[in-house]
C-alpha positions in Angstrom: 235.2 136.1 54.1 235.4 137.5 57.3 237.4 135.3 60.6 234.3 133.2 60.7 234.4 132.4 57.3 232.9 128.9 56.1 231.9 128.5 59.9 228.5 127.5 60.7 227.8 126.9 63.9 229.0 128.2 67.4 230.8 124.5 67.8 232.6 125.1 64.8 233.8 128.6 65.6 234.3 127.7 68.5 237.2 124.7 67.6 238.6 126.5 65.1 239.0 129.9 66.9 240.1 128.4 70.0 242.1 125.0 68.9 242.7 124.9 65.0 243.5 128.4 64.4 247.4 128.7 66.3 248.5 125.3 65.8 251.9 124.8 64.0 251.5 123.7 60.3 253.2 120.7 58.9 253.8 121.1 55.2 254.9 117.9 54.8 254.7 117.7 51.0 255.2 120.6 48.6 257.3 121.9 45.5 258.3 125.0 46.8 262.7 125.7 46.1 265.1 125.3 49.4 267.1 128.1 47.7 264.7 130.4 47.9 264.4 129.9 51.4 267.8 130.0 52.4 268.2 133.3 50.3 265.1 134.7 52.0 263.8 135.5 48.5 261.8 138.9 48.4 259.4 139.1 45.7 258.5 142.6 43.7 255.2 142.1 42.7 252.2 139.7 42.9 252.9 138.3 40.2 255.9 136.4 40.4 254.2 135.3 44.0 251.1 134.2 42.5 251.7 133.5 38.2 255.4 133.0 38.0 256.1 132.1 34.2 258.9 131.3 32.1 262.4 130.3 34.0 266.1 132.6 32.6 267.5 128.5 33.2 264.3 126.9 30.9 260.5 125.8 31.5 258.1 127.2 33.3 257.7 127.7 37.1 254.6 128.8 38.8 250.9 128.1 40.3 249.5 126.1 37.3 245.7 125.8 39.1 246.2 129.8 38.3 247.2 129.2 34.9 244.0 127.0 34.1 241.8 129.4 35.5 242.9 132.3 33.2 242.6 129.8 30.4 239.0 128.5 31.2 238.3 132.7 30.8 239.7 133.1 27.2 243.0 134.7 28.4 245.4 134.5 25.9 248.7 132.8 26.6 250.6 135.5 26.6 249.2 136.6 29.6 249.6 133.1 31.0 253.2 132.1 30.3 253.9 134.8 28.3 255.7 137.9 28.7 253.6 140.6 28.6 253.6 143.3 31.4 253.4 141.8 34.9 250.3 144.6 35.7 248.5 143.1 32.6 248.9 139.9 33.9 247.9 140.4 36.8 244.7 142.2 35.9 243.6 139.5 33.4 244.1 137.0 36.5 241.6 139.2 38.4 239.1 139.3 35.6 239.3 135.4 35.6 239.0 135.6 39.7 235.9 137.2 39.7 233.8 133.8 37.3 235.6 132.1 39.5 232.0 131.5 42.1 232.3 128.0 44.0 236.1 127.8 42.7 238.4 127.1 45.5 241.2 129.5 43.9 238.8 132.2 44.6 238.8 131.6 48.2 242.6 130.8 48.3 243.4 134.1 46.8 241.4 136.6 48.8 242.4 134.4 52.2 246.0 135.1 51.1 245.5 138.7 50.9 244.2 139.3 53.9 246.5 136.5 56.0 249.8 137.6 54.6 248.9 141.4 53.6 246.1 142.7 56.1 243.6 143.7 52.6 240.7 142.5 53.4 238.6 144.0 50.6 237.6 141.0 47.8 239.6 141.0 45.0 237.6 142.9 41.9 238.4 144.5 38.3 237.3 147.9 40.1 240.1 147.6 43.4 242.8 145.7 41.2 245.0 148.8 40.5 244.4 149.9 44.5 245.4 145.9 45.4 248.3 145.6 43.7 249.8 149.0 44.8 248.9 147.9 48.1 250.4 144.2 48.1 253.4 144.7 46.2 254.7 147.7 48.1 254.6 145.2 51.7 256.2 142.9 49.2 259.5 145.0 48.3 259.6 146.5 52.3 257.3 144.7 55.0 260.1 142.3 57.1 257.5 139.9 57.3 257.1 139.0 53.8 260.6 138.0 52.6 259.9 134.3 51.9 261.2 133.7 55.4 259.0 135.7 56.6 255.8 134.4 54.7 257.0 130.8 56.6 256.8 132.4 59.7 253.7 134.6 59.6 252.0 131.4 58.9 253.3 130.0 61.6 255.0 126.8 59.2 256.9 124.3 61.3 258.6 121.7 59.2 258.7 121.6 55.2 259.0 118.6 53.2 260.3 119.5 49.6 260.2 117.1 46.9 263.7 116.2 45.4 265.4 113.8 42.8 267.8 111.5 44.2 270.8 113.3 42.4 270.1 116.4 44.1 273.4 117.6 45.6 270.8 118.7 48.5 273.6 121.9 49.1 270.5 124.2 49.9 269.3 122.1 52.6 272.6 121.7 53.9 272.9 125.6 54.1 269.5 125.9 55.4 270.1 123.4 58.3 273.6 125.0 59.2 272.0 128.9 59.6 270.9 129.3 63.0 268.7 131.9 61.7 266.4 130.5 60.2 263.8 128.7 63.0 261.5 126.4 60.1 262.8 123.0 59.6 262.9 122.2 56.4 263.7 118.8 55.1 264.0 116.9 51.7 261.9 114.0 50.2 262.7 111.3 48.0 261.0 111.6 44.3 262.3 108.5 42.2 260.0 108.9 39.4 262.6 109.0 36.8 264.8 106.0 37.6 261.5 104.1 38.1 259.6 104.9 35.0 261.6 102.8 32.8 259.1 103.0 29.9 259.6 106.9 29.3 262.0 109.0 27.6 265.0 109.7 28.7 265.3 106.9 31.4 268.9 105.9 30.0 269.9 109.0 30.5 269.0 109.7 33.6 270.4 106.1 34.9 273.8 107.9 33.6 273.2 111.0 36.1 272.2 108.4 39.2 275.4 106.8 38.7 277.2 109.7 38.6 275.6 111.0 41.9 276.9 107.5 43.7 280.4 107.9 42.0 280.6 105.6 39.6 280.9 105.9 35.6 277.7 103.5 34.9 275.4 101.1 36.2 275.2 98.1 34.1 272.5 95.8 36.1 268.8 96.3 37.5 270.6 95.3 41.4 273.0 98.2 40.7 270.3 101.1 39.9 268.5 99.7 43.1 271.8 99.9 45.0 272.5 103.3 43.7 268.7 104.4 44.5 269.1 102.9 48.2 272.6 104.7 48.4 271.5 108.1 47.7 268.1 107.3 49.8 270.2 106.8 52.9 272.2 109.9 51.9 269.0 111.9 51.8 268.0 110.3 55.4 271.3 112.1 56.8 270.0 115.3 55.9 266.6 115.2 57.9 264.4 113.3 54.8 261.5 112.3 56.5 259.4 111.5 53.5 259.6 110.1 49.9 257.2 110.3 47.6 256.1 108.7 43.9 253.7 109.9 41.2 252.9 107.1 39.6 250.2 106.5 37.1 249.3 103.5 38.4 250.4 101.7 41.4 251.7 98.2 39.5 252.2 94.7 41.1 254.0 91.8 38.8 256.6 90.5 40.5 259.2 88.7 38.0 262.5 87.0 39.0 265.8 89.0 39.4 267.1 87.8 35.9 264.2 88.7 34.4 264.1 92.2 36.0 267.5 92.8 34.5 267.2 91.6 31.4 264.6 94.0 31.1 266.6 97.0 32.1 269.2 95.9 29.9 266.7 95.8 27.0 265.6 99.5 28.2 269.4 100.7 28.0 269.9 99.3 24.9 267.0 101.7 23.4 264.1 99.2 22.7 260.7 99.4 23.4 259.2 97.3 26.4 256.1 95.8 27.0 253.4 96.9 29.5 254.2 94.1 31.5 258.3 94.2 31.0 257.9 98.0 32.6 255.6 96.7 34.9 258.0 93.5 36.0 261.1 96.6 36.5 258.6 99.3 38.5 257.3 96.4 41.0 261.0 95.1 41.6 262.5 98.7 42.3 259.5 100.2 44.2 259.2 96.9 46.6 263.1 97.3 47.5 262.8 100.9 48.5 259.8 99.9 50.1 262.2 97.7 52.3 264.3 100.5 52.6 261.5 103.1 53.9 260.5 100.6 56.5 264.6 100.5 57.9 265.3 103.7 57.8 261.7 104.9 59.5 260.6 107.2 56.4 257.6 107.2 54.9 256.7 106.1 51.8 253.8 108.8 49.9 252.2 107.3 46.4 250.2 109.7 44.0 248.5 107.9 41.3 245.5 108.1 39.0 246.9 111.2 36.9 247.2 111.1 33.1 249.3 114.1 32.8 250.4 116.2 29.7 246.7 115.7 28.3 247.2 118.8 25.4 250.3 117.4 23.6 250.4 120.7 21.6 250.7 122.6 24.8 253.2 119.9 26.1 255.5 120.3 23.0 255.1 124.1 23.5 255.7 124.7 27.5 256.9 121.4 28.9 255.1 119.1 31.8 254.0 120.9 35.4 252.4 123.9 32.4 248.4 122.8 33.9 247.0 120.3 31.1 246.7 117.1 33.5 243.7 115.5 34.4 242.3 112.5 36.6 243.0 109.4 34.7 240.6 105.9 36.2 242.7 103.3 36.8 241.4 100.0 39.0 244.6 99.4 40.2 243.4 98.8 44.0 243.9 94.9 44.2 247.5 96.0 43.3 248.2 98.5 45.8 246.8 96.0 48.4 249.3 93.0 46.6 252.2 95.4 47.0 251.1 96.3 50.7 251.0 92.7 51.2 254.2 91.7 50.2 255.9 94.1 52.6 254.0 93.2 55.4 254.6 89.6 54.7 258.4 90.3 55.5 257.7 93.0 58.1 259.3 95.6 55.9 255.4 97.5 55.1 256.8 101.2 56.1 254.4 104.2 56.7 252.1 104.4 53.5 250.5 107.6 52.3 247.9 106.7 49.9 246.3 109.6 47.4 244.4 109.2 44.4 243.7 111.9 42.0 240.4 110.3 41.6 237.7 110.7 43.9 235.4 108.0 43.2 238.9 105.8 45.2 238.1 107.5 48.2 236.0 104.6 49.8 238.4 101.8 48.0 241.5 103.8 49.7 239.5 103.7 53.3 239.0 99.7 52.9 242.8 99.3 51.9 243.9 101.0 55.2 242.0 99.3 57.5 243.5 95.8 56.0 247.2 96.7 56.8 247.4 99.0 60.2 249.4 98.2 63.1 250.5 99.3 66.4 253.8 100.8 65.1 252.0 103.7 64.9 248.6 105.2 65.1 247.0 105.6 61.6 250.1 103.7 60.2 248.5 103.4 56.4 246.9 106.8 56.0 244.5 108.1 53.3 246.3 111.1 52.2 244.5 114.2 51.8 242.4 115.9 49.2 244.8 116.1 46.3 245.2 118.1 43.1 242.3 118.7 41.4 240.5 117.8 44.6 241.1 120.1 47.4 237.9 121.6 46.8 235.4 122.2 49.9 233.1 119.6 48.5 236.6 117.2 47.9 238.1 117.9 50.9 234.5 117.3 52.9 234.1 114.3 50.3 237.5 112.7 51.8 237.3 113.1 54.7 234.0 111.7 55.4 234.8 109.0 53.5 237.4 108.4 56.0 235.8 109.0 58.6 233.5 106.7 57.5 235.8 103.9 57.2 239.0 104.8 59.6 240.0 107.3 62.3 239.7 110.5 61.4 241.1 111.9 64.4 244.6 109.9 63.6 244.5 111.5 59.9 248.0 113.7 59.7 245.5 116.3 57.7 246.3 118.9 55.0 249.3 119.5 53.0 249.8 122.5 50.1 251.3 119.9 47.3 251.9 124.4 46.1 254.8 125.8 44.4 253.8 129.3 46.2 255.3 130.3 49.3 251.7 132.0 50.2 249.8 128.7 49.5 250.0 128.5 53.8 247.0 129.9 53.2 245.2 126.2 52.3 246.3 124.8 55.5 243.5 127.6 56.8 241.0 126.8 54.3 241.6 123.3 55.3 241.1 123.4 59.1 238.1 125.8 58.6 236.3 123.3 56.5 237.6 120.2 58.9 235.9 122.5 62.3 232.8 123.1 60.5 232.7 119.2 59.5 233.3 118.2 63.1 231.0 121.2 64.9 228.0 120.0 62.0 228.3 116.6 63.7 228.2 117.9 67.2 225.3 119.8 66.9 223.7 117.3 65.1 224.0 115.1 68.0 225.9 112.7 66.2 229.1 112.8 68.4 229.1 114.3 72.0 229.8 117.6 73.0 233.4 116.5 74.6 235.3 119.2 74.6 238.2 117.4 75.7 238.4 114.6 72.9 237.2 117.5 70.4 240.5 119.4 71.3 242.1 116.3 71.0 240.8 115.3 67.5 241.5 118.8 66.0 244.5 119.9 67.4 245.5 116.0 66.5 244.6 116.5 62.6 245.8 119.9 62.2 249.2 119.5 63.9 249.9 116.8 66.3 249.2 113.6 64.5 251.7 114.8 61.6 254.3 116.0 64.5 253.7 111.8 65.2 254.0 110.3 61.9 256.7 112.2 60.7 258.8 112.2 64.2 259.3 115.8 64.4 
């Protein structure tokens, strides 16, 4: 894994080394905490960087992709969530790392040590004790590895977090008042829970949304939406660029506006809806704040195809975000194009980010886009990037052929770490190595010129500039 790592030919080294390799990075959707940033957060061992574990406030925080690979080796939980010694831990992670052939964490982790810590040795069972004596003492004294520091070794130019609408958003406040700190970093809009009306805890989380507008309740369907568009406008005063929804499926049944409430009245009263009653309810809220996006300019991400919280043991023991979700199959295509529709009918459709957790959408995804783009923008309806379980080399090469296939490639806004870790820059590496050595393949297989000008263009475009665009950085 050496600085030409994954790069086969000379026009592949040559892109990345001289074009992909400084550009910017646009993290434009992650999990990572604002106050961590603001507080410039040192960490004192790999550990919490890499496995993180149980929370003093409650749940669970950490790289769950980790977690799941120290599972798949037989590690006890303990190790995983657990408390045992942090050294312990980390040494039955590295047993783990090394079955971990053709996995991408393997490459992740070794490309972080040597980005962010200068060892350059592969991680092993034998050099673990010399590794982590090595890594955490930069961690507890090296300037450049305070978590401000991680952001700008990597050279990070804007961060999107994800954040519910009742977020107080203080940290991002704080952030964007210190003059010290050079990243911008900017919240997104999640309103997962005051859209999934058919879970638990919905009422009581309609009693929090109201609270975060100022009132003691909100007693109608319109009112929720109000609320939602209230605290959406709120968020687009503090630099919110992007919302995002993880659904399980993207739903389309319009119903009337009395229906819609009595259906949310039905929810707050306790009793159990229908698939189509939740359905009716999810379609009226999310084509409102698609409205919205479009008026205020942000864009508007949708993860679906996940059936999450697969191990309900495990659920009932560690809580959800714990790493026992998996890629669900849902044909809900037609749908996503009905919903499209509808906001283009209007001329409210905003920016769309579109990302399945299901590979075999790729090539629905690619047809969708090319059915709703405009001149608003370049790339207007994008086909986000590999996600989840599939920002593998193969899924990563896998999407975007596919959209190369049946788009723009060069107008894709590219990679994003979707991490909770602060060293997870690291992807946006992987990422740009495996998009040069997809683009140099083709040139040398004499299926696209050897222009070095509109080469330039298209990399420099998908690692950093087209993002800079979308987003209006």
């Amino acid at each position: 894994m050496d600085k030409d790592f994954l790069l086969e030919t000379e026009t592949a080294r040559h892109l990345f080394h001289d074009y992909a390799e400084h550009m910017p990075l646009v993290d434009y959707h992650c999990h990572i905490n604002p106050k961590e940033i603001y507080e410039d957060r040192r960490f004192d061992n790999l550990v919490e960087v890499w496995l993180g574990g149980k929370q003093p406030e409650g749940g669970y925080f950490g790289d769950h992709y980790k977690w799941r690979v120290m599972r798949s080796n037989g590690v006890s939980e303990d190790y995983i969530t657990g408390d045992r010694p942090d050294y312990e831990r980390f040494l039955k992670f590295v047993e783990a790392l090394e079955m971990a052939i053709g996995n991408p964490m393997y490459h992740w982790c070794n490309l972080e040590l040597r980005q962010f810590f200068g060892y350059d040795k592969p991680l092993t069972v034998e050099n673990a004790e010399e590794a982590w004596n090595f890594c955490n003492e930069k961690l507890r004294t090296d300037p450049d590895l305070t978590v401000r520091g991680i952001i700008k070794k990597a050279n990070v130019a804007f961060i999107g977090t994800t954040d519910d609408p009742v977020d107080t958003l203080e940290w991002h406040g704080r952030i964007a008042a210190d003059e010290s700190i050079d990243v911008k970093v900017c919240p997104s809009f999640r309103p997962d829970k005051a859209i999934n009306i058919q879970k638990e805890g919905f009422a009581e989380y309609i009693g929090k949304l109201a609270q975060s507008v100022g009132k003691e309740s909100l007693d109608t369907a319109d009112e929720v939406m109000d609320a939602l568009v209230l605290r959406l406008e709120y968020f687009k005063t503090m630099g919110c660029r992007a919302s995002d929804h993880g659904l399980d499926y993207v739903p389309f049944r319009p119903a009337s506006a009395k229906k819609v409430n009595e259906i949310f009245q039905k929810a707050m009263a306790g009793e159990s809806l229908s698939k189509k009653e939740a359905e009716k309810y999810q379609t009226a809220v999310l084509l409102r704040l698609g409205k919205a996006y479009h008026r205020l300019g942000i864009v508007m991400q949708i993860h679906y195809s996940c059936y999450r919280n697969a191990n309900e043991r495990m659920f009932r023991k560690l809580g959800p975000d714990t790493g026992f979700d998996m890629i669900a199959q849902n044909t809900c295509g037609q749908d996503i194009a009905r919903f499209l529709s509808a906001l283009d009918e209007s001329g409210e459709l905003p920016k769309t980010i579109l990302y399945s957790l299901n590979p075999a959408d790729n090539a629905q995804l690619g047809t969708i886009l090319g059915s709703f783009q405009s001149d608003e923008v370049p790339g207007k309806i994008q086909h986000g990037s590999a996600w989840w379980f599939n920002d593998t080399k193969s899924g990563m090469e896998e999407q975007m052929k596919s959209l190369a296939n049946l788009s723009l490639l060069g107008n894709f806004v590219g990679m994003l770490t979707d991490s909770r870790s602060f060293l997870s820059y690291a992807r946006h590496d992987y990422f740009r190595r495996i998009l040069c050595n997809l683009v140099g393949n083709w040139v040398e297989n004499g299926e696209y010129p050897y222009d070095d000008k509109a080469l330039r263009r298209i990399v420099e475009g998908v690692c950093f500039r087209n993002a800079e665009r979308y987003f209006e950085l």
